[in-house]
C-alpha positions as CSV (number, residue, x, y, z in Angstrom):
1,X,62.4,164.9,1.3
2,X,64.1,165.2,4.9
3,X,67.8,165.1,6.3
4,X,69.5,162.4,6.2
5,X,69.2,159.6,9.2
6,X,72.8,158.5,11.0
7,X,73.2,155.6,13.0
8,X,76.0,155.9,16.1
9,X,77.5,153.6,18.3
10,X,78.7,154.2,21.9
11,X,79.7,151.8,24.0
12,X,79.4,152.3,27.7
13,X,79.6,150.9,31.5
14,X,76.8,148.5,32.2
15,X,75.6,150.8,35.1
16,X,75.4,154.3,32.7
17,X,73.8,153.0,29.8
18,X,70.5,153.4,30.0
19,X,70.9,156.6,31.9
20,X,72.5,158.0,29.2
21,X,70.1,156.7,26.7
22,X,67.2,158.8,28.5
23,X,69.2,161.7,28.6
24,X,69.6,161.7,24.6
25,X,66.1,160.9,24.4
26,X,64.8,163.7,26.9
27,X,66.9,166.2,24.7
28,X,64.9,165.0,22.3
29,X,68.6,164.5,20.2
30,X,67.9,161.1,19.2
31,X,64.7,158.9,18.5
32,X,66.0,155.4,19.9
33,X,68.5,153.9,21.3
34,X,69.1,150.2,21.3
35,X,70.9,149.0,24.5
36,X,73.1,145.9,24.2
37,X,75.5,144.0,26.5
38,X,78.9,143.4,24.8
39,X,82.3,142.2,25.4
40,X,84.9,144.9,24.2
41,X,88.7,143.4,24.2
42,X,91.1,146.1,23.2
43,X,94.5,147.8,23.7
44,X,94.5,150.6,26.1
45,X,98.2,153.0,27.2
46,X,99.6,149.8,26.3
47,X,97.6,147.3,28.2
48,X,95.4,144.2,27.1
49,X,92.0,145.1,28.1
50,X,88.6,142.7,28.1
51,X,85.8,144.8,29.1
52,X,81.9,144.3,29.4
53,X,80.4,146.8,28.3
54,X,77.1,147.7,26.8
55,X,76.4,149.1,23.4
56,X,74.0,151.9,22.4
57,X,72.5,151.7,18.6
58,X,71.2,155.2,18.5
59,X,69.1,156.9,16.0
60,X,69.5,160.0,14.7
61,X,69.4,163.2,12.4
62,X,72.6,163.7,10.3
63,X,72.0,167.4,11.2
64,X,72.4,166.3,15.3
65,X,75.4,164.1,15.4
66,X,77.5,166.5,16.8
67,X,75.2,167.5,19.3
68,X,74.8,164.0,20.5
69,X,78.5,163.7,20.5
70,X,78.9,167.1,22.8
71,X,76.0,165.5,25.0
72,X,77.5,161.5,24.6
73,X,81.0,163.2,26.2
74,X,79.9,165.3,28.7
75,X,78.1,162.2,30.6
76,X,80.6,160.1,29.7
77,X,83.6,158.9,32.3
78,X,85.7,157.3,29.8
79,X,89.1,159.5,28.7
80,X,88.3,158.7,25.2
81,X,84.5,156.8,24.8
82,X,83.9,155.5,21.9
83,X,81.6,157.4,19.7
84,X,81.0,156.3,15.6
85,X,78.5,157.9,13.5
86,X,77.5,155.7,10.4
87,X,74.9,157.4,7.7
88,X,71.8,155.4,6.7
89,X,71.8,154.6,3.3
90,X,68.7,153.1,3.2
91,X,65.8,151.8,5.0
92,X,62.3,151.5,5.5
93,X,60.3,155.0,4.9
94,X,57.9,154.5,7.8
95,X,60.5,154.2,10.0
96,X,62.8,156.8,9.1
97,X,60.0,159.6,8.8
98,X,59.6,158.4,12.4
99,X,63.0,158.9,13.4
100,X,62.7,162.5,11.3
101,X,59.5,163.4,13.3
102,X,61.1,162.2,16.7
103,X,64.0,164.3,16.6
104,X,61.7,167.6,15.5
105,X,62.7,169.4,18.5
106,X,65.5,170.4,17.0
């Protein structure tokens, strides 16, 4: 039995997503990373904001979510990025022994 798989979301600026994404992947601290545009409307220091933005899905180790977080931060320009790490539950085997293998670098 392996570690445990997480799921996080980022969101990002359009024009550093899939940047980012490589840089995970060339770390080898994630296996994936799903890149999708969305429209963020939130308070910010008190202001109305309505943002596009892209999301990242990204797959990972439970053991390297706080490396990707370390990694997500230090390329990211936002003050305070959002960065959410979910754990996976369940899911197909295949799949998550593909994540696993992915992330073996580690």
């Amino acid at each position: 039995m392996h570690q445990e798989i997480c799921v996080l979301y980022v969101t990002v600026p359009p024009s550093l997503s899939e940047a980012l994404a490589k840089s995970l992947l060339e770390k080898r601290l994630i296996a994936c990373a799903n890149i999708t545009p969305v429209r963020s409307l939130y308070r910010w220091k008190g202001e109305s904001c309505d943002d596009r933005e892209d999301l990242l899905v990204i797959k990972t180790r439970k053991s390297l979510v706080q490396a990707v977080i370390a990694a997500v931060k230090a390329e990211h320009p936002y003050e305070v990025p959002e960065i959410i790490a979910l754990p996976v539950i369940a899911g197909h085997a295949p799949y998550l022994d593909w994540v696993y293998a992915e992330t073996d670098g580690q």
